[in-house]
C-alpha positions in Angstrom: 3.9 -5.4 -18.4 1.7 -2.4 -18.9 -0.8 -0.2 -16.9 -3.9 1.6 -17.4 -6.1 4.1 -15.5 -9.2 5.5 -16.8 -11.1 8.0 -14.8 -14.9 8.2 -15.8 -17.4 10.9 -15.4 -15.0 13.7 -14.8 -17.1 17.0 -15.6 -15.7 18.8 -19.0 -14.1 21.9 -17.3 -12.6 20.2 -14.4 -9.0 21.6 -13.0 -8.1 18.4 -12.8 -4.3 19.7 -12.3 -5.7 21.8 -9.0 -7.0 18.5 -7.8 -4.1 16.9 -8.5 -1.7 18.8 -6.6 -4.2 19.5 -3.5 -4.6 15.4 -3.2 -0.5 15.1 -3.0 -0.2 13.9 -6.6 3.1 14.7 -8.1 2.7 17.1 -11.0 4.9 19.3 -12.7 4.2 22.1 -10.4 5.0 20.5 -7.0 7.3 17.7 -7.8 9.9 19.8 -6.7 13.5 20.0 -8.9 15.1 16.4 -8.5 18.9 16.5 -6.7 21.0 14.2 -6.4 20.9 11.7 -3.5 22.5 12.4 -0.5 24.0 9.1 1.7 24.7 7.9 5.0 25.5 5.0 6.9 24.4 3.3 9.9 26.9 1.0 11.8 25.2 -2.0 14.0 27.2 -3.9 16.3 26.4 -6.7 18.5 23.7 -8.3 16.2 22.5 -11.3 17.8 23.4 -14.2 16.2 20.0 -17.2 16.2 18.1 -19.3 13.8 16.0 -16.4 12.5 17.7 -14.4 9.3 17.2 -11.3 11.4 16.5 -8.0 9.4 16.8 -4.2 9.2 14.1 -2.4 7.7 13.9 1.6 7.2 11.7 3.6 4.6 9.9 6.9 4.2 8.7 9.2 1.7 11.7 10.5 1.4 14.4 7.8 2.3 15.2 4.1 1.9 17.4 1.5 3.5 19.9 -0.9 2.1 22.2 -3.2 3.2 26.1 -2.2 2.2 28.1 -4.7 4.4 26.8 -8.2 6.1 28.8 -9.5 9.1 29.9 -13.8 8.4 26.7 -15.5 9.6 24.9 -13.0 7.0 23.5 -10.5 9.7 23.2 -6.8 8.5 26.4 -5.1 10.1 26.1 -1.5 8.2 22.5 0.3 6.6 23.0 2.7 3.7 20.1 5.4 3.9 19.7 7.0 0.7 17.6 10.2 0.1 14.9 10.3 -2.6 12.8 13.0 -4.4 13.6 16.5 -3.8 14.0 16.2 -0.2 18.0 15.9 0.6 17.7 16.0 4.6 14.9 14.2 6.1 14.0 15.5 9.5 14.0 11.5 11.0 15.1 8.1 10.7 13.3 5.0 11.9 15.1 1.6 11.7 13.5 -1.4 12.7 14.3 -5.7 13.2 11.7 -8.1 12.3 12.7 -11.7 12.8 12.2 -13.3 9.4 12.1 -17.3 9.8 13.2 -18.9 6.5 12.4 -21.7 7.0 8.5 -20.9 7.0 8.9 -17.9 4.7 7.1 -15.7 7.7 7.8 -12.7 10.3 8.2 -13.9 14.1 7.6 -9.9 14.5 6.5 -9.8 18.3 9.3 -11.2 19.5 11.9 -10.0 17.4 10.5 -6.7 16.7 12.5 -3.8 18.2 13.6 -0.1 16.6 16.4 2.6 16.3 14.8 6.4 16.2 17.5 8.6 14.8 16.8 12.5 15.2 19.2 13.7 12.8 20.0 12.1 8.9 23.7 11.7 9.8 26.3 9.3 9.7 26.0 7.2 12.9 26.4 4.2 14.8 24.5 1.9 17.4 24.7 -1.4 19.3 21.8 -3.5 18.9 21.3 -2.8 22.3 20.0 0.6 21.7 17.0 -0.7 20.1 13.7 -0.2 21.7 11.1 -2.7 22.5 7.8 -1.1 22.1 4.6 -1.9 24.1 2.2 -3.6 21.7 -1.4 -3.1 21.5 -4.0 -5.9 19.4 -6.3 -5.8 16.7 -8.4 -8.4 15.9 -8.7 -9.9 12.8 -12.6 -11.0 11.2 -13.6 -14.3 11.0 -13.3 -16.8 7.5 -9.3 -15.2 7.0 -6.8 -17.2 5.1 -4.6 -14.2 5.0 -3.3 -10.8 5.7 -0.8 -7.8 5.1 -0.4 -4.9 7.9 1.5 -2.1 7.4 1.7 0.8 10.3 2.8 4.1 8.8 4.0 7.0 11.1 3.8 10.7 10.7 6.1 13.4 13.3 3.5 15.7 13.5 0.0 17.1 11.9 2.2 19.1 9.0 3.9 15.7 8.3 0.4 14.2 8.1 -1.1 16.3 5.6 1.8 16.2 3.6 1.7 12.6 3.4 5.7 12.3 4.6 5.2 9.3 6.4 7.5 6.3 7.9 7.4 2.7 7.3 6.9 1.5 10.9 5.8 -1.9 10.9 5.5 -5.0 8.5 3.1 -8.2 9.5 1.9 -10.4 7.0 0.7 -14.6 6.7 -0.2 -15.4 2.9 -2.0 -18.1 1.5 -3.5 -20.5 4.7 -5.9 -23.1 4.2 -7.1 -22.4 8.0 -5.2 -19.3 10.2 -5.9 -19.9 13.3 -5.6 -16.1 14.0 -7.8 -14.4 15.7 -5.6 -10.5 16.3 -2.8 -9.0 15.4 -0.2 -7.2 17.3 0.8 -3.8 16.7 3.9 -2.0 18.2 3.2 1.8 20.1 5.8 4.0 18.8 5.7 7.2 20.5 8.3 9.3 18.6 5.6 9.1 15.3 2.0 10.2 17.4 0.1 10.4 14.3 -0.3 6.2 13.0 -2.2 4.6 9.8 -3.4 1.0 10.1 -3.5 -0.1 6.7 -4.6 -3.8 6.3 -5.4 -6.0 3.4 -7.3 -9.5 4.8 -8.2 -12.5 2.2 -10.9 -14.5 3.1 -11.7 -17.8 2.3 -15.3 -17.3 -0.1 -11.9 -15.2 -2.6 -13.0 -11.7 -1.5 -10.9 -9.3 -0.2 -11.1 -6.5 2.5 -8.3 -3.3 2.5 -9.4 -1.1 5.2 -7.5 2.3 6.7 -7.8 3.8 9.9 -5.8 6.6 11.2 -4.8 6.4 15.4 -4.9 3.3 17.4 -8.7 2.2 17.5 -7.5 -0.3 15.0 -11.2 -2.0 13.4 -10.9 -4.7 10.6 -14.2 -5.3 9.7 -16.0 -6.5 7.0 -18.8 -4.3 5.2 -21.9 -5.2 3.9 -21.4 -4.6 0.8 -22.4 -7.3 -2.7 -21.5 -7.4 -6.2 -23.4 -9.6 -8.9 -22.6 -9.8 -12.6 -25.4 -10.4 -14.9 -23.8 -10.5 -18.6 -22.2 -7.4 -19.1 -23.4 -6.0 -15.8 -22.9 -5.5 -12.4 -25.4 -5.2 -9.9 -24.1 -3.6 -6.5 -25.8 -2.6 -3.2 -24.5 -0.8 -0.2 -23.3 2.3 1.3 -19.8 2.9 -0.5 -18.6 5.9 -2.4 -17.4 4.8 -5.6 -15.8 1.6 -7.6 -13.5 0.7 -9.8 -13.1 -2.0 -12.1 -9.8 -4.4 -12.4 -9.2 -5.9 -15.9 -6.3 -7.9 -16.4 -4.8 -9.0 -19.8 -2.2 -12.1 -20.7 -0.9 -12.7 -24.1 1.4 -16.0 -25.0 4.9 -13.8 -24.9 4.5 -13.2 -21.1 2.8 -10.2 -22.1 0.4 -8.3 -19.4 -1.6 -5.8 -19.1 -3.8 -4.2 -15.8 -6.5 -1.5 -16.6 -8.1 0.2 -13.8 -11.9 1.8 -14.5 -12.6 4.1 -11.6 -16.4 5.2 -11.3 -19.4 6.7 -9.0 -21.6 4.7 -6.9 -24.5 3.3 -9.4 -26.7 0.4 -8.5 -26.1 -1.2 -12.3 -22.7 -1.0 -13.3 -22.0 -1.6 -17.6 -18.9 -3.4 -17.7 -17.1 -0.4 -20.2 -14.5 -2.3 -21.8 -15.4 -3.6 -25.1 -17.1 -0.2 -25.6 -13.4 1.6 -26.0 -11.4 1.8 -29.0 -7.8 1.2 -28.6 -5.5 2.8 -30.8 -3.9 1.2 -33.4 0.0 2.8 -32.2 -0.6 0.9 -28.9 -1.8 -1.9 -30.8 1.0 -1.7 -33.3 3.8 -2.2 -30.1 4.9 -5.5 -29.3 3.2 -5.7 -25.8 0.2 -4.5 -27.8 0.3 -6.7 -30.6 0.5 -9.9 -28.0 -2.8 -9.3 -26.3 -6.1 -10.3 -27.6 -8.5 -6.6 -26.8 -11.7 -8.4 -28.6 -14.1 -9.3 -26.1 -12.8 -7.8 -23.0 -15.8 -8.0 -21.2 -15.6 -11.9 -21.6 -12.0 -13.2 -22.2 -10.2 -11.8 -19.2 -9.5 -11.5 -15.5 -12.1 -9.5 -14.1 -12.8 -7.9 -10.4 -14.8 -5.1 -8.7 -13.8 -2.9 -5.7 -16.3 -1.4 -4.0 -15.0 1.8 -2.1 -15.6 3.9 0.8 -14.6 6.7 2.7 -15.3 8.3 6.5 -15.1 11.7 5.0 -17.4 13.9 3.0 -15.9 14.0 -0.7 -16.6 14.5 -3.6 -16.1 11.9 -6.4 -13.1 13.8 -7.8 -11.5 14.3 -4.9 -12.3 10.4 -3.4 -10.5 8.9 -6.8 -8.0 11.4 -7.1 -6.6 10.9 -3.1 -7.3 7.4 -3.2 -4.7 6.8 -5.9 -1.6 8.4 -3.4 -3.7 6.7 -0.2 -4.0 10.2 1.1 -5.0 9.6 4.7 -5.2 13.2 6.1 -7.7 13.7 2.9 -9.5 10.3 2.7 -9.7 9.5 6.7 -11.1 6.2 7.1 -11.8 3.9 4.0 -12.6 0.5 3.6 -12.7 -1.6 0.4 -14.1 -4.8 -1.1 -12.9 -6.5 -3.8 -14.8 -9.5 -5.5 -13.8 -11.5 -8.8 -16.4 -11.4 -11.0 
């Protein structure tokens, strides 16, 4: 598997590492110097025992959960949190259950959904009784869906925001239906994280797809008015978005694969760049390389546009350039469309 990014446009003279590092990409400069993981664990008792495989979930910028110990009918008993990046004491911990039902490979998350809040990154212990169950509030979902992913992302305060340390708060997701027969969603209201990020990816039946991000609980999932049309090795686009990017995807007959992202501004005539690069022959010469056909680009692959757009006033560099680390405090808003072409 490989992956490519090319950036076009970018003015010669650009400090494109100041960019970087103001849009929360890691460079060498803010990274921070790695440390070694610190570790604790989390004791649940009194799991409930029912026909659901029930589930702990807990991540963060800086933290992730794992299961060390199951009890006999295979419910998490004990949660490892391990520490990642530079950060060896995160200021939080947020736990949560989501009913998973095997059977149908899908969430029952109102009903099951419940979390643990944990002020301090110590070793502790809790009855599943000491979960919460948060009010819920709805979003509704656009017409023509056959599927979705929601993810809620929490930040402690306006410093957290604009640092991007966020929390995992909330998984929802239903993949792949001929007909959903949904018309909302339901979100928990976590108070302990007052700064949110609805981020939503909706298919729809004519293949497109819609990723959206809001920030607070006005939660909108709408569809813009936005078209794409290929004509040879073009692309004619209207609407009111901020920039695109290309997404070429490459198979070779070793399982070989290869994704190339082409970010670019708004244009109404788009030249589908591909078969106008040289590769070079040491990328060639490698064995992922030497598996893929690169003649004719433009015509033998996978192709798809993604129209983008943002609430805020950017410029282009700074648009791309936050929109690869989904910087919310930077981006605000933004709403894609993707279209196979």
């Amino acid at each position: 598997f490989g992956f490519l990014s090319s950036i076009a446009n970018i003015e010669p003279g650009t400090d494109l590492l100041s960019l970087q590092e103001t849009t929360g990409i890691p460079t060498e400069n803010n990274i921070g110097t790695p440390t070694e993981p610190k570790e604790i664990t989390v004791d649940i008792t009194d799991f409930p025992d029912d026909e659901l495989c029930n589930s702990l979930a807990g991540q963060g910028s800086d933290y992730f959960a794992s299961f060390t110990e199951n009890s006999n009918n295979g419910n998490p008993s004990q949660i490892m949190i391990t520490t990642r990046g530079a950060n060896t004491s995160p200021n939080d911990v947020f736990l949560y259950n989501t009913g998973f039902d095997c059977n149908n490979n899908a969430f029952s998350v109102v009903d099951e959904y419940r979390y643990l809040f944990l002020e301090d990154f110590v070793d502790s212990s809790a009855s599943f009784s000491d979960f919460t169950i948060p009010d819920f509030r709805t979003a509704n979902l656009p017409n023509g869906v056959t599927g979705f992913n929601f993810v809620l992302l929490g930040y402690a305060n306006q410093a957290s925001f604009e640092a991007n340390e966020l929390r995992f708060l909330y998984q929802n997701n239903i993949l792949n239906q001929q007909d959903l027969n949904i018309q909302a969603i339901e979100i928990p209201i976590i108070p302990e994280y007052p700064i949110v990020v609805n981020s939503a990816i909706v298919f729809l039946t004519d293949g497109r797809s819609v990723t959206s991000t809001s920030i607070g609980e006005n939660t909108a999932i709408n569809i813009p008015n936005w078209q794409a049309l290929r004509n040879g090795d073009s692309v004619e686009v209207t609407g009111d978005f901020d920039a695109f990017n290309f997404s070429l995807s490459v198979s070779g007959s070793n399982n070989s694969f290869i994704n190339w992202l082409y970010y670019n501004e708004r244009r109404e005539v788009v030249a589908i760049p591909f078969d106008s690069f040289e590769i070079p022959q040491e990328f060639l010469d490698t064995p992922i390389g030497s598996d893929l056909n690169f003649s004719s680009l433009n015509s033998n692959s996978s192709l798809n546009i993604t129209l983008r757009g943002s609430s805020e006033n950017l410029n282009y560099e700074q648009f791309i350039l936050a929109s690869l680390v989904t910087n919310s405090s930077i981006l605000g808003n933004t709403q894609s469309l993707s279209i196979d072409l």
